[in-house]
C-alpha positions as CSV (number, residue, x, y, z in Angstrom):
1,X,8.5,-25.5,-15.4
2,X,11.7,-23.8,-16.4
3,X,11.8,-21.2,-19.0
4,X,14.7,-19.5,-21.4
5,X,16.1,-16.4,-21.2
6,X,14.4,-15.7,-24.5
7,X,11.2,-16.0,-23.5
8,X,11.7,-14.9,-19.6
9,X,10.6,-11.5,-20.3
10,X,7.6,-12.7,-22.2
11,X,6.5,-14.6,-19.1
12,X,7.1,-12.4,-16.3
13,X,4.8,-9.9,-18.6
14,X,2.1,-12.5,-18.9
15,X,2.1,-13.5,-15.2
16,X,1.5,-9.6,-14.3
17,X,-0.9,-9.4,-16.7
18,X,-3.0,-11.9,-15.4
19,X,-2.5,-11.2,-11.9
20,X,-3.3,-7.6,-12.1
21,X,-6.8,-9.0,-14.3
22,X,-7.4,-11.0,-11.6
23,X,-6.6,-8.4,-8.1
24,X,-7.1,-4.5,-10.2
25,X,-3.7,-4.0,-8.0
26,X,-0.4,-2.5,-10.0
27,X,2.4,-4.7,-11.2
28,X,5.7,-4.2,-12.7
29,X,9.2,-5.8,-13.0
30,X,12.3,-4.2,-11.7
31,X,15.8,-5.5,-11.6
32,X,17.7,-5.9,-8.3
33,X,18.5,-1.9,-8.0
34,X,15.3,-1.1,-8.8
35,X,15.0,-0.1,-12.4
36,X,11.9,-0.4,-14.5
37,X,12.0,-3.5,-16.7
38,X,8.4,-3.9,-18.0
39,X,5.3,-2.4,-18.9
40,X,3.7,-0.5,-16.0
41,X,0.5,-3.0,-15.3
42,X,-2.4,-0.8,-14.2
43,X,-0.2,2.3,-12.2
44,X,-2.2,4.6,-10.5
45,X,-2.3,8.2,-11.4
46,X,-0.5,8.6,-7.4
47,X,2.5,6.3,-8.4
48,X,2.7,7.8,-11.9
49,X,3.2,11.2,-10.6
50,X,5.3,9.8,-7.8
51,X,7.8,8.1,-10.4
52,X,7.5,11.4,-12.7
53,X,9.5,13.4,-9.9
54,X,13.2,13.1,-9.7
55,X,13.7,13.0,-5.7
56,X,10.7,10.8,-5.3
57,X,11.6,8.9,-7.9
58,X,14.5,8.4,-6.1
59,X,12.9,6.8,-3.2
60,X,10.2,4.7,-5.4
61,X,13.5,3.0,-6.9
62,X,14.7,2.8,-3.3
63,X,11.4,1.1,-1.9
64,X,11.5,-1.1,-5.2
65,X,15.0,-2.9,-4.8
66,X,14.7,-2.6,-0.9
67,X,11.4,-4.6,-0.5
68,X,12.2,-6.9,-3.4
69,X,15.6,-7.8,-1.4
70,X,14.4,-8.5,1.7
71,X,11.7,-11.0,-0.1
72,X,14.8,-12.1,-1.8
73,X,16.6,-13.0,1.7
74,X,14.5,-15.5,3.5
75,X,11.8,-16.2,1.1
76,X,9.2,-14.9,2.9
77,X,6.8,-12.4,1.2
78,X,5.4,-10.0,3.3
79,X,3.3,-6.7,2.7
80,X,5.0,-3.4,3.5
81,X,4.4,0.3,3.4
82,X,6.6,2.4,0.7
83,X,7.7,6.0,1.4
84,X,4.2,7.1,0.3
85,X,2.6,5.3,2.9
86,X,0.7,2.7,0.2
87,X,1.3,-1.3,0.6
88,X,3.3,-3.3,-1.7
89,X,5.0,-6.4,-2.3
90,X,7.2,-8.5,-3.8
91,X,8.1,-11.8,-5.7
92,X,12.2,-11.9,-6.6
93,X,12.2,-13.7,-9.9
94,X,15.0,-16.3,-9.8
95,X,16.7,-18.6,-12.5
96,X,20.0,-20.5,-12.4
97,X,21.0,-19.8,-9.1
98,X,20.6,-15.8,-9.9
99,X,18.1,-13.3,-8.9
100,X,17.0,-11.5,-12.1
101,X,14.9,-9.0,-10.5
102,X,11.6,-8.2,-9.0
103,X,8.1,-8.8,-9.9
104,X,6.6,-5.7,-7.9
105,X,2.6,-5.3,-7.2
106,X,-0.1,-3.3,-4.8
107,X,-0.2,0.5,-4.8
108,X,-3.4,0.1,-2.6
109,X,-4.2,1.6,0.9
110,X,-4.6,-1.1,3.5
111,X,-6.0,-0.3,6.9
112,X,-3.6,-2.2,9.0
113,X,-0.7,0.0,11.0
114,X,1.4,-3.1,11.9
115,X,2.3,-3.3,8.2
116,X,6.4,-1.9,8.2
117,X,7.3,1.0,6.9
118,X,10.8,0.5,4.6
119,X,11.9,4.0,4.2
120,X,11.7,7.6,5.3
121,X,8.1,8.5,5.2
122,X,7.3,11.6,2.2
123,X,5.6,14.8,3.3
124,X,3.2,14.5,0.0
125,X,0.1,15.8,1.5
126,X,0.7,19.4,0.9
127,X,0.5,18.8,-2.8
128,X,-3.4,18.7,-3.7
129,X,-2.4,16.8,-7.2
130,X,-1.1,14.4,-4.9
131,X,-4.2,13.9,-2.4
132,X,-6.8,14.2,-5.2
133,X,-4.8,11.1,-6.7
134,X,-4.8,9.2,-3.3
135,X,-8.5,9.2,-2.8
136,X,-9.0,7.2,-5.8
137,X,-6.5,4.7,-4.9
138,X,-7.9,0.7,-4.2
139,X,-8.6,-0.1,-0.6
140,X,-8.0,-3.6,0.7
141,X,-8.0,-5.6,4.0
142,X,-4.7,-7.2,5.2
143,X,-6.0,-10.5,4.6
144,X,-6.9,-9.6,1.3
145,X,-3.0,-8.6,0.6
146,X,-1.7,-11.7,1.8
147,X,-4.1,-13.5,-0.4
148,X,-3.0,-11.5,-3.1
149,X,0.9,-12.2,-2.2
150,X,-0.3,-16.5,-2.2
151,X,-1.3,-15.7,-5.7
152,X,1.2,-14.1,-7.2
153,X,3.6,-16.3,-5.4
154,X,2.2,-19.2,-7.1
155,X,1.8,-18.1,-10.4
156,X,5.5,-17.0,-10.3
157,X,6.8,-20.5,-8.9
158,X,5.2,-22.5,-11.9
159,X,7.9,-21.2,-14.4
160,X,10.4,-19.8,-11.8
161,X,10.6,-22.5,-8.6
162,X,13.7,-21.7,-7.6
163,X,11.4,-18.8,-5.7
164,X,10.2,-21.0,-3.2
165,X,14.2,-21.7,-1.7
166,X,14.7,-17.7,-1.6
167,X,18.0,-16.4,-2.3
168,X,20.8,-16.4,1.1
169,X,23.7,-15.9,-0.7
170,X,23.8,-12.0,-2.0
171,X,25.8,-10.2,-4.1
172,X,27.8,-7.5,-2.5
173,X,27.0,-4.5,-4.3
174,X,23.6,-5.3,-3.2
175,X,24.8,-4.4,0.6
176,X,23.9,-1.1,-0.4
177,X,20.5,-1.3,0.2
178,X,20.7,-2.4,4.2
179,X,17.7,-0.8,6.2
180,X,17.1,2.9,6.6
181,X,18.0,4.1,10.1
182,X,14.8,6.1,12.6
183,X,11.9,5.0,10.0
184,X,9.5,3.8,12.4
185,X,7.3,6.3,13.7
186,X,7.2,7.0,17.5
187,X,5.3,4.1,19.5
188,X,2.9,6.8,20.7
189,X,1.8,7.3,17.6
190,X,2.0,3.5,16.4
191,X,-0.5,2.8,19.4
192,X,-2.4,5.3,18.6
193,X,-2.8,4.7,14.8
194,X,-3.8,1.0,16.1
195,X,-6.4,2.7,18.3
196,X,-8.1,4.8,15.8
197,X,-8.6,1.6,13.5
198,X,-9.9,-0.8,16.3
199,X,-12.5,1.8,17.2
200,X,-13.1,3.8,14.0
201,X,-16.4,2.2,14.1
202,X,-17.0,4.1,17.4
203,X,-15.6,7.5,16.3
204,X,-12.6,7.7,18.1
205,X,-11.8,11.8,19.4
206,X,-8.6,13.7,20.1
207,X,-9.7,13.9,23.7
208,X,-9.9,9.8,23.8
209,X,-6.6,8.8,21.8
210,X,-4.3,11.3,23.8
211,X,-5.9,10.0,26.7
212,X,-5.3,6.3,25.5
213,X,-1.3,7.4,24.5
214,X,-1.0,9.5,27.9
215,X,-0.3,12.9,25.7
216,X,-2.2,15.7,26.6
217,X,-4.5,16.8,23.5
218,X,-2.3,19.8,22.7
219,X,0.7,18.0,22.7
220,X,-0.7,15.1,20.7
221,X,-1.8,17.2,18.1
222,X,1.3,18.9,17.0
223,X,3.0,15.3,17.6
224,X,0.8,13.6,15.2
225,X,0.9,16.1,12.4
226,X,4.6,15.9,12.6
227,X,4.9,12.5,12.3
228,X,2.3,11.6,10.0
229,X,1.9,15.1,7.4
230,X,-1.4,15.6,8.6
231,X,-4.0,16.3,11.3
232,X,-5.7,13.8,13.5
233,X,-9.3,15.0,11.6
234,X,-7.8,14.3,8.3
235,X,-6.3,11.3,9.2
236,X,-9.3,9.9,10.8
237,X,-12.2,10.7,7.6
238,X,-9.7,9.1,5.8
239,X,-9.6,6.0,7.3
240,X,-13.2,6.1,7.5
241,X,-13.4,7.1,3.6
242,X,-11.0,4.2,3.3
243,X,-13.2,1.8,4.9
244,X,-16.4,2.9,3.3
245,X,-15.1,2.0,-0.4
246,X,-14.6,-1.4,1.6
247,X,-18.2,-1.7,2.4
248,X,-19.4,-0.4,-0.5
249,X,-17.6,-3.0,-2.3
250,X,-18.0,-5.9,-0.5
251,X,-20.9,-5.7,1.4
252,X,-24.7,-4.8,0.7
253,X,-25.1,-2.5,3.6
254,X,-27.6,0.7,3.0
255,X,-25.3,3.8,2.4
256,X,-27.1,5.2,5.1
257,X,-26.2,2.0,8.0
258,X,-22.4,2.6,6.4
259,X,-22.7,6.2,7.4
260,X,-24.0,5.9,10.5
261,X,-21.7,2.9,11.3
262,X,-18.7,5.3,10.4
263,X,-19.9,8.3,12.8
264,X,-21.4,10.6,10.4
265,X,-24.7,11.6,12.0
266,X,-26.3,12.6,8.4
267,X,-25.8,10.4,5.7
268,X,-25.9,13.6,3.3
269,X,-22.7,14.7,5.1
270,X,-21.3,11.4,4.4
271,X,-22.3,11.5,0.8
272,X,-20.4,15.0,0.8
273,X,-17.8,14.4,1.9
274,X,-17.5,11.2,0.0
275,X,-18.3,12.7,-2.9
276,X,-15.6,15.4,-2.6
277,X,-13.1,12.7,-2.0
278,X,-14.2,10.5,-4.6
279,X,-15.5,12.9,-7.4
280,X,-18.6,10.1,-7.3
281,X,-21.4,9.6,-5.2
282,X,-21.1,6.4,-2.7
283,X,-24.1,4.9,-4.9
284,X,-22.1,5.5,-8.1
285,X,-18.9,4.4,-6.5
286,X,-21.1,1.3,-5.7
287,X,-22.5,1.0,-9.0
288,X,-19.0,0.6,-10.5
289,X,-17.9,-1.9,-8.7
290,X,-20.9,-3.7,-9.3
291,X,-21.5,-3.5,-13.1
């Protein structure tokens, strides 16, 4: 189905509208450097206060036209990580042989370290605004994302199917946006990051991933704070806290088994800790999602 140009707008607003009904993950349209076209579907407080900076704002727009170009390349629409460290991805939005812009969606913390990072990563954790906001954001599973991405790929290619060809042939003001140099972090650190989530379960200590990188714990420690703005203890209960919305979403699991199953020894230290994190109680946090 082909649309106008009088009535593109109206579309692309309808299609994030219902996909962001259907997922609770943020949408919004950009054109090809970037620039906010649409309403903001469903932002989280995080972005919102991301966007409301002037040098992170910066970067969003970066990570926006970026990620929307390479999907715009090959055709082939894959997760990635923004600056922030959330996952996002994006649809281009084709018509007439030209790529109009981007139909941009996620915001939401997935546990997978294998998902690429497109740009410098932002020191944000020192700002307590900033973390308070990024407790509350939506966790999802990578499989989860991807379905997400089959969605919104589909609803998009029923008024725009030039999608499904991609887009080889780019302008050249767009060569601008070619892929930031020394993003990736240091493979120690990617296999370690891949070693925490494969035995989170088991409650993975400094002494066993410095052991399983070949760092010596001291070492290790200064290493990982460096590369990822925070320590290996903050790191790991957030990845647990992460995956505990998960099951507290998804699955029927006592609080207490989910404690346990996490590493916390007293399911009243989960709850507080939770709870701090959360500003709700893992049976209201349940509740919610429930209702």
């Amino acid at each position: 189905m082909h649309c106008s140009v009088q009535s593109e707008t109206a579309i692309i607003n309808q299609i994030m509208r219902d996909f962001t009904t259907i997922t609770d993950m943020a949408s919004v349209y950009v054109d090809i450097r970037g620039k906010v076209l649409s309403t903001k579907y469903s932002f989280t407080n995080f972005c919102n206060y991301m966007r409301s900076r002037p040098h992170t704002a910066k970067l969003c727009a970066y990570c926006d036209a970026y990620g929307g170009l390479e999907s715009s390349r090959c055709g082939q629409f894959k997760p990635y990580r923004c600056h922030a460290g959330l996952s996002d991805f994006s649809i281009p939005i084709i018509a007439g042989g030209q790529l109009k812009g981007y139909i941009l969606a996620g915001q939401t913390i997935v546990m997978d370290p294998s998902l690429p990072q497109i740009a410098p990563a932002t020191d944000w954790h020192s700002s307590s605004e900033l973390k308070s906001y990024y407790r509350k954001l939506p966790s999802f599973r990578r499989e989860e994302m991807e379905s997400a991405v089959h969605v919104l790929k589909l609803m998009t290619m029923h008024y725009f199917p030039e999608v499904a060809m991609g887009f080889g042939h780019l302008p050249d003001y767009l060569t601008q946006y070619t892929a930031p140099k020394e993003i990736a972090l240091r493979p120690e650190i990617k296999r370690a990051l891949a070693y925490i989530d494969k035995h989170l379960y088991q409650n993975p200590s400094l002494r066993d991933i410095s052991a399983y990188v070949y760092l010596s714990e001291t070492y290790f420690s200064k290493l990982f704070k460096k590369e990822m703005g925070l320590t290996l203890v903050q790191y790991v209960n957030q990845r647990k806290l992460d995956q505990a919305k998960i099951l507290l979403r998804e699955s029927d699991s006592p609080i207490e088994s989910i404690a346990k199953a996490l590493g916390f020894s007293r399911p009243s230290y989960f709850s507080k800790i939770f709870k701090e994190a959360m500003a709700d109680t893992p049976h209201g946090y349940r509740k919610k999602y429930r209702a």
